[in-house]
C-alpha positions in Angstrom: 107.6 17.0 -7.1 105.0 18.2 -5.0 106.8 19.5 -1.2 109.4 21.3 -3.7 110.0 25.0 -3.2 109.1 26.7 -6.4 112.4 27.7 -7.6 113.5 23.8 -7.5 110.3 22.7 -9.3 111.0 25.9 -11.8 114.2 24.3 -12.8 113.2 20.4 -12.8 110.6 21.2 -15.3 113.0 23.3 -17.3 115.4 20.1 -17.6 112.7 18.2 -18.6 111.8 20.6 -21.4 108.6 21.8 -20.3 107.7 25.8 -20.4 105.2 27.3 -17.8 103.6 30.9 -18.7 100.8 32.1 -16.8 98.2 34.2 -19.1 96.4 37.2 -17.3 92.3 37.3 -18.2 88.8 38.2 -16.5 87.4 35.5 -18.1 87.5 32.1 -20.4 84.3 31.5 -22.4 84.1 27.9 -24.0 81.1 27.3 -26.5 79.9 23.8 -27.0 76.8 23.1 -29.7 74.3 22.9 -26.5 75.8 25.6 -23.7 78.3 27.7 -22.5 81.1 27.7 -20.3 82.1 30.9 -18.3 85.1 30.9 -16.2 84.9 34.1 -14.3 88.7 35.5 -12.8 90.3 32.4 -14.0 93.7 31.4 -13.4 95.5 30.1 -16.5 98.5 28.6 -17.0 100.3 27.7 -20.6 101.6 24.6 -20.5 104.3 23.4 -23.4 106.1 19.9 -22.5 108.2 18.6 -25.9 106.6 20.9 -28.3 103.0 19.9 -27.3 101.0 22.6 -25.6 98.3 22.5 -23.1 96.1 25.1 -21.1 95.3 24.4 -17.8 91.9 26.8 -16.5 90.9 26.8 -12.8 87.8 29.2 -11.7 84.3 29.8 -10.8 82.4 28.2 -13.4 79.2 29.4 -14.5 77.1 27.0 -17.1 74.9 28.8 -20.0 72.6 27.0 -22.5 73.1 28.3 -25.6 70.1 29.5 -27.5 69.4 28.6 -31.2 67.0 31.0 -33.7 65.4 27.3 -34.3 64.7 27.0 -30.6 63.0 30.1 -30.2 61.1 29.6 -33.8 60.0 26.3 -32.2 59.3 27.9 -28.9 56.9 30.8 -31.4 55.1 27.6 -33.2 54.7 25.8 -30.4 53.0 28.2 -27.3 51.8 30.8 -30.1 54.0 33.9 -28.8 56.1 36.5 -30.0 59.5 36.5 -30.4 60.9 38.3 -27.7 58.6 36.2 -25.2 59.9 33.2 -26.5 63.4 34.0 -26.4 63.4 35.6 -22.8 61.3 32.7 -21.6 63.9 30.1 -22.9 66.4 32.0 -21.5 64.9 31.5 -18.0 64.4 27.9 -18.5 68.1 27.4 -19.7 67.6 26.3 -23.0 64.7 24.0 -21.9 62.4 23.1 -24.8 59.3 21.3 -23.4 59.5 22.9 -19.8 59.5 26.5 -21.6 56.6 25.2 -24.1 54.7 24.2 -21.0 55.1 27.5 -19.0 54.1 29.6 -22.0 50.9 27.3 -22.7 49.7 27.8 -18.8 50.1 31.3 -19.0 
């Protein structure tokens, strides 16, 4: 299919039941247990081929670790600080545990 002018491959996907939509958005967040995914100016299309539908995302991809009250209440326990010095600090580390304990306990 590829070498096909859009119109043509517009039409063989249309006899082979399958719908294209694009989907406008500034960005795509996808939450896992342990990060974040952010898809800054994506490009998105919508994808339905014999009823079953699909997303395909393309963009700049930024990675976040997600941050858990538990975390930073391990974070307070562990390097004996206050809350908003543990948070910030395990922000900066990415959601590292034992490399945020350790920078807190040298300082």
């Amino acid at each position: 299919m590829f070498g096909m002018n859009p119109k043509e491959l517009e039409k063989a996907m249309k006899k082979l039941g399958i719908k294209q939509e694009t989907i406008e958005a500034s960005e795509v967040i996808i939450k896992t247990k342990d990060k974040e995914l952010i898809i800054r100016n994506p490009q998105i299309s919508k994808v339905n081929a014999m009823g079953q539908e699909s997303l395909q995302i393309s963009g700049k991809i930024e990675e976040k670790a997600t941050i858990s009250e538990e975390d930073i209440k391990t974070i307070m326990e562990q390097a004996k600080v206050d809350y908003n010095r543990a948070k910030q600090s395990l922000m900066l580390n990415n959601g590292d545990l034992a490399k945020t304990i350790l920078d807190l306990q040298e300082n």
